[in-house]
C-alpha positions as CSV (number, residue, x, y, z in Angstrom):
1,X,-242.9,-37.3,-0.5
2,X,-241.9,-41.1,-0.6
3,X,-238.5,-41.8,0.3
4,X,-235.9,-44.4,-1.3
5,X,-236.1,-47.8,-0.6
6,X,-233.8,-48.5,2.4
7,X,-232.5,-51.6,4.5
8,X,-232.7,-49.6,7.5
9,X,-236.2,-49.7,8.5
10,X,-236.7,-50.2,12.3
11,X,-235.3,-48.3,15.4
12,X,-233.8,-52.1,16.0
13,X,-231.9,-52.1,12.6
14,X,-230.9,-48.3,13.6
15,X,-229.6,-49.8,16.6
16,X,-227.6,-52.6,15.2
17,X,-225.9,-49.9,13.0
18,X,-224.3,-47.8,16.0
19,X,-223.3,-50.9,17.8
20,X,-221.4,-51.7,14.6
21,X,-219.8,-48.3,14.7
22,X,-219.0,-49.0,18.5
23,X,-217.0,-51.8,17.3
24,X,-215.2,-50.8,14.3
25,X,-214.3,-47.4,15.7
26,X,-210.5,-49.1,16.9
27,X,-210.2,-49.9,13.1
28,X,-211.2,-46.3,11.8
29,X,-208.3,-44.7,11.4
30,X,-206.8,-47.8,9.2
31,X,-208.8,-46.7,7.0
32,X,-206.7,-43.5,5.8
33,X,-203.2,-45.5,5.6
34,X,-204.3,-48.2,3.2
35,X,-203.9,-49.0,0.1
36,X,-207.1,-51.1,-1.4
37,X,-209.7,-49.6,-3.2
38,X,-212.2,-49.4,-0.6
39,X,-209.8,-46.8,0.7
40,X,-208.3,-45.3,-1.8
41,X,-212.3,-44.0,-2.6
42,X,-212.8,-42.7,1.5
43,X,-209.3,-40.9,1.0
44,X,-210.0,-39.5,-2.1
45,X,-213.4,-38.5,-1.2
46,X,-212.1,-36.2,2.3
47,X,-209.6,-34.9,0.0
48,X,-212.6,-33.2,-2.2
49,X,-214.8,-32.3,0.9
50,X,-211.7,-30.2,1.6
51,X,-211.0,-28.9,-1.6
52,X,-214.8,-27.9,-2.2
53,X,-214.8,-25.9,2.0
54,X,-211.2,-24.3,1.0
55,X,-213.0,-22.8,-2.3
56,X,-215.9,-21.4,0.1
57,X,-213.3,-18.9,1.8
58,X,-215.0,-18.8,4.8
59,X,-213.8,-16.6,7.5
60,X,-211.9,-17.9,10.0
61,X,-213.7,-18.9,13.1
62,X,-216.6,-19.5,11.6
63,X,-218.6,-22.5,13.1
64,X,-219.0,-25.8,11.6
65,X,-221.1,-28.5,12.3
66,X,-219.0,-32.0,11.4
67,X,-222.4,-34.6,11.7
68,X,-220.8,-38.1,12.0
69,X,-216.9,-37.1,12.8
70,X,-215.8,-40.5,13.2
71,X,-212.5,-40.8,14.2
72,X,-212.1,-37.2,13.5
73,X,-209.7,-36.5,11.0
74,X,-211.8,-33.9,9.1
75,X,-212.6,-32.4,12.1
76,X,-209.2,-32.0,12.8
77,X,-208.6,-30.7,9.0
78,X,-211.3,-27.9,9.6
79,X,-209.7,-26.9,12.9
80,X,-206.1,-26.6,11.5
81,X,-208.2,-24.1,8.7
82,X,-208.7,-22.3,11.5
83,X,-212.6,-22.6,12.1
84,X,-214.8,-23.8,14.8
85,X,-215.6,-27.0,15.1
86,X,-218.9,-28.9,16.3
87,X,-217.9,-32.8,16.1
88,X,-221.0,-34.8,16.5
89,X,-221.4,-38.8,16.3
90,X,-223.5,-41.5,17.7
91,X,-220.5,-43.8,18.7
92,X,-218.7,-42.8,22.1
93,X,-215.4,-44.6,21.2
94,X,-215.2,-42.2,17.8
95,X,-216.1,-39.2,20.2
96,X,-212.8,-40.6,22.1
97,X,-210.7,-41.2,18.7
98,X,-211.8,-37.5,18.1
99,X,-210.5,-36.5,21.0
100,X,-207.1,-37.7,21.2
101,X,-206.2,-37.0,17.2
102,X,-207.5,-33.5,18.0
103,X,-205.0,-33.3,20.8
104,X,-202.1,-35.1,18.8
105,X,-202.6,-31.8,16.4
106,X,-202.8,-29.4,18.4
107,X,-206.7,-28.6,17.4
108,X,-208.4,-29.9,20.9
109,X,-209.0,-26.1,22.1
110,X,-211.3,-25.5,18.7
111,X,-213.0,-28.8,18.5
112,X,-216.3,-29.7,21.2
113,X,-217.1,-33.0,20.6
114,X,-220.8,-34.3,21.8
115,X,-222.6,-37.5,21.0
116,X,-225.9,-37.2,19.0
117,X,-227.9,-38.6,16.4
118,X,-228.3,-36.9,12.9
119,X,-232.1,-36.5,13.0
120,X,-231.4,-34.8,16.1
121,X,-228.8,-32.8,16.5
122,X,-228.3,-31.4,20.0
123,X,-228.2,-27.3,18.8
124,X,-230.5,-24.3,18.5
125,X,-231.6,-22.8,15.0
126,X,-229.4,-21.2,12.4
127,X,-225.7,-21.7,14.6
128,X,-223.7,-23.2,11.3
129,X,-222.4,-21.5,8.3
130,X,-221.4,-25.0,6.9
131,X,-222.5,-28.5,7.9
132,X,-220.7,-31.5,6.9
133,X,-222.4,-34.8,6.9
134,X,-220.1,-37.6,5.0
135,X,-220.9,-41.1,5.2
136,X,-223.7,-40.6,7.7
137,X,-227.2,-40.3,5.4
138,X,-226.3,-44.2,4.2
139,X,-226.6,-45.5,7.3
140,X,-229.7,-43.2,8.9
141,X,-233.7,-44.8,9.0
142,X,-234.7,-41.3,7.4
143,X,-232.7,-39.4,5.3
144,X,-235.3,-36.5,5.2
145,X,-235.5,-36.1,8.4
146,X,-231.7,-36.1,8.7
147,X,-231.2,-33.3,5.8
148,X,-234.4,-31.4,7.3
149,X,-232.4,-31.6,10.9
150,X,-228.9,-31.0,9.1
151,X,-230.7,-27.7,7.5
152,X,-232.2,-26.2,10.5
153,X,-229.2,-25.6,12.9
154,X,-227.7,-23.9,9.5
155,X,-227.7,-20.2,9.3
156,X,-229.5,-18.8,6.2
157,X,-227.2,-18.8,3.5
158,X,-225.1,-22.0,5.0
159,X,-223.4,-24.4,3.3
160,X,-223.7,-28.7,3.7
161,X,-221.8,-31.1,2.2
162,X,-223.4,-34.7,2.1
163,X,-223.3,-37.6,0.5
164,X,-225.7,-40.7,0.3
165,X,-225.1,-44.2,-1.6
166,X,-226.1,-44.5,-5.3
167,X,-228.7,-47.3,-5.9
168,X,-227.3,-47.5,-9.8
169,X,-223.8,-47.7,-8.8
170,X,-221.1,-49.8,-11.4
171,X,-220.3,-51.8,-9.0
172,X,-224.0,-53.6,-8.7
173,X,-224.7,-53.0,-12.5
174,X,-222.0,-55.1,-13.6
175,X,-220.2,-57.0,-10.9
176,X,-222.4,-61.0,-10.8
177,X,-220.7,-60.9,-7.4
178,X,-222.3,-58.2,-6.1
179,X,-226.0,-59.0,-7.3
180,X,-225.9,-62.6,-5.6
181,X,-224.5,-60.9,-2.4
182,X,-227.3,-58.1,-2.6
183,X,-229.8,-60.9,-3.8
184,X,-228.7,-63.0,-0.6
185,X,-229.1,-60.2,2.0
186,X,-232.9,-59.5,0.9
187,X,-233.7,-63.2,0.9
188,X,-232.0,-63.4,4.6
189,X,-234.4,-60.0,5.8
190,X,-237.0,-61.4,4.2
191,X,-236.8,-64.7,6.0
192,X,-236.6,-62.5,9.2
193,X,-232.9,-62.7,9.9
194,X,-232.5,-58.9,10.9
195,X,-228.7,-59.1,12.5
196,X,-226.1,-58.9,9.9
197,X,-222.3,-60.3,10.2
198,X,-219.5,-57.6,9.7
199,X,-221.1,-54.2,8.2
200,X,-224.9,-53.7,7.8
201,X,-226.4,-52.6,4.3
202,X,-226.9,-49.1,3.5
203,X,-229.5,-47.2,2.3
204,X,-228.9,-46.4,-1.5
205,X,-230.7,-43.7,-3.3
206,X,-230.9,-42.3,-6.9
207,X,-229.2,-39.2,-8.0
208,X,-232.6,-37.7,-9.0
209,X,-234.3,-39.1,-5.5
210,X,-232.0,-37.5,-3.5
211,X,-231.8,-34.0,-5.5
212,X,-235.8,-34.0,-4.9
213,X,-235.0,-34.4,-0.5
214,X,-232.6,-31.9,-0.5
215,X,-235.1,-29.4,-2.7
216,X,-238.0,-30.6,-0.5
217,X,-236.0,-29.8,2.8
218,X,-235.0,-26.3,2.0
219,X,-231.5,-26.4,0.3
220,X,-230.4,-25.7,-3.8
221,X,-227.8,-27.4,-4.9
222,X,-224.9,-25.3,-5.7
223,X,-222.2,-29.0,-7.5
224,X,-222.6,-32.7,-7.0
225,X,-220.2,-35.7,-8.3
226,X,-220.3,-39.3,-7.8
227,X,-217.0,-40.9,-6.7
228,X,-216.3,-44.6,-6.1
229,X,-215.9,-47.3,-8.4
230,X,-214.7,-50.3,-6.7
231,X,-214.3,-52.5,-5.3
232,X,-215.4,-55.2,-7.8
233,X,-215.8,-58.2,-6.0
234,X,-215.0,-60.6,-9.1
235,X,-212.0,-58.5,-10.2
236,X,-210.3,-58.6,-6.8
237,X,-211.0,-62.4,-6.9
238,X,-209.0,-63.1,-10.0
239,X,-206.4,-60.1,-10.1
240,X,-204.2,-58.1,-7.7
241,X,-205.4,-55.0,-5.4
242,X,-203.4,-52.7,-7.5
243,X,-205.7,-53.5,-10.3
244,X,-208.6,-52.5,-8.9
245,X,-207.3,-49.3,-7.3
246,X,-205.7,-48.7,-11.1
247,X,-209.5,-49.4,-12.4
248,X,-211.4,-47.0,-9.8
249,X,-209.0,-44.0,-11.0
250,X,-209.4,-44.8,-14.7
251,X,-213.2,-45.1,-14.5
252,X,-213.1,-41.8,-12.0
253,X,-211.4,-39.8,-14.2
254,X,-214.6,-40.3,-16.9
255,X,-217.0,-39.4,-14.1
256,X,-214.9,-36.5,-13.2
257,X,-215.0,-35.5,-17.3
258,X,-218.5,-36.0,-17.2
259,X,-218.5,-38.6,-19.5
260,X,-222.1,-39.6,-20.0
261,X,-223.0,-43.3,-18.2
262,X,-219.8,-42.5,-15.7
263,X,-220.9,-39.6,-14.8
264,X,-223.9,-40.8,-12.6
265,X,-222.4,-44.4,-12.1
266,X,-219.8,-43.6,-9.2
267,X,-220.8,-45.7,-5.4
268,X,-221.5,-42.1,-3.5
269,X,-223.1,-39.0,-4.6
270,X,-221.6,-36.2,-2.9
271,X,-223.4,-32.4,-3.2
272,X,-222.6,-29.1,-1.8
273,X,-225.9,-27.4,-1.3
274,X,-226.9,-24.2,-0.3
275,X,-230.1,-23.2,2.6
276,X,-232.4,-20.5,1.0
C-alpha cells in the first residue's frame, strides 16, 4: 500500500523532530491556558478525546496506553477516571512534565511513564483495551507502521483514538499565506536544507488515505471528525486574535453539523477505531 506524501522522510529528519520536542517540552503546558486559536483547537480537541473514552464506559482499572503523553495532562485525565495508565513519549523532559503534574493531582500511583517510540512501543501483545495516540501520527516517518504497532499491544476488541493532519485542510486551501509558506519549505528541502527553524512540518494525509491505513492495519472505524480551523495566517495579520478564535468556532460548528465542504476541511482528523 503507498503511504501519504510526508516531510518526514529520513531517520535524520525523525531525529530533528524529538530534539524539537526536547526543547519545547518547558512550553507545553502554555499551551492549555491560552487564548489564540492555535490553542483554543488543542483544548478543544482533549476535551473530545475525553468526551468520546467517557461514552466507552470502560471499567475502571482498565489499562490504557497514552502513545505521545506529552506533558501529561490527558494522562492525568484518564487516571482521575480511575484507569491505568501507560504514558509513553520520545522526549525525556515530557516524561518529567508527566511526572510532576501526575503528582500535583494526586494520579502518580496509576500512571508508569517510559520513554519509547510509536513504531515501537516497549509492551507485549494485546495488554490495552484503549490506546490513545493524539498529535503523534503527524510527526512519525511511518504512519503504518505506527497504527500497525499502536494495534498490536491492543487487546481484541480495543479501542484507539488518533488523529493525523489533513492534507486539504481550510487553512492551505484558502489562506495565500499559507501556500507561499508551504511553497517556501519544499523549495528549502529541495535545495537540501533539511534543519528547520522553530517547529518542523508535519506529515498531512487525506481523510480517505488514512481510513485505507487504519483498514489495512487491522482496525474499523467506529466515528471520525475533523477539528481545526485556524489559524489563518492573513487574518491574524490584519485583525485581532479574538477574530480568529471567533472564526475557528463559527466554521467548527459547520463541520460538527456535517455541513458538506466543512465537514472534511477541519486541520486534524480525529477517529475512534475499533481492532477486529
Amino acid at each position: 500500500m503507498n503511504e501519504p506524501l510526508r516531510f518526514v522522510k529520513s531517520e535524520a529528519d525523525q531525529e530533528c523532530v524529538h530534539s524539537y520536542f526536547d526543547s519545547v517540552a518547558p512550553e507545553w503546558l502554555k499551551i492549555y491556558e491560552r487564548s489564540d486559536v492555535s490553542a483554543v483547537v488543542h483544548q478543544q480537541r482533549q476535551m473530545t478525546v475525553l468526551s468520546l473514552i467517557d461514552k466507552l464506559a470502560l471499567p475502571r482499572q482498565s489499562r490504557v496506553l497514552d502513545a505521545g503523553c506529552g506533558a501529561g495532562l490527558t494522562s492525568v485525565a484518564l487516571a482521575e477516571r480511575g484507569y491505568s495508565v501507560d504514558a509513553v513519549d520520545v522526549a525525556s523532559p515530557m516524561l518529567d512534565l508527566t511526572h510532576q503534574v501526575a503528582k500535583d493531582a494526586g494520579v502518580a500511583g496509576r500512571i508508569r511513564t517510559s520513554q519509547g517510540d510509536v513504531r515501537d512501543l516497549p509492551f507485549s501483545h494485546g495488554v490495552f483495551s484503549l490506546a490513545v495516540a493524539i498529535g503523534v501520527l503527524p510527526w512519525v516517518r511511518s504512519i503504518d507502521r505506527s497504527l500497525r504497532e499502536l494495534v498490536r499491544v491492543l487487546r481484541p476488541g480495543g479501542y484507539l483514538i488518533v488523529n493525523v493532519d489533513n492534507r486539504w485542510r481550510m487553512t492551505h486551501l484558502l489562506d495565500p499565506y499559507a501556500w507561499v509558506k508551504l511553497a517556501g519549505s519544499r523549495i528549502m528541502r529541495s535545495l537540501g536544507f533539511s534543519r528547520w527553524s522553530g517547529a518542523p512540518p508535519t506529515v498531512r494525509c487525506s481523510l480517505q488515505e488514512f481510513d485505507a491505513l487504519m483498514a489495512h492495519a487491522g482496525l474499523r472505524k467506529l466515528w471520525g471528525t475533523t477539528l481545526g480551523f485556524g489559524p489563518f495566517l492573513l487574518l491574524d495579520a490584519l485583525s485581532p486574535q479574538s477574530a480568529g478564535v471567533a472564526l475557528h468556532h463559527r466554521l467548527q460548528r459547520l463541520a460538527d453539523r456535517a455541513v458538506p465542504l466543512f465537514r472534511s476541511a477541519g486541520a486534524q482528523y480525529l477517529v475512534l477505531s475499533r481492532k477486529a
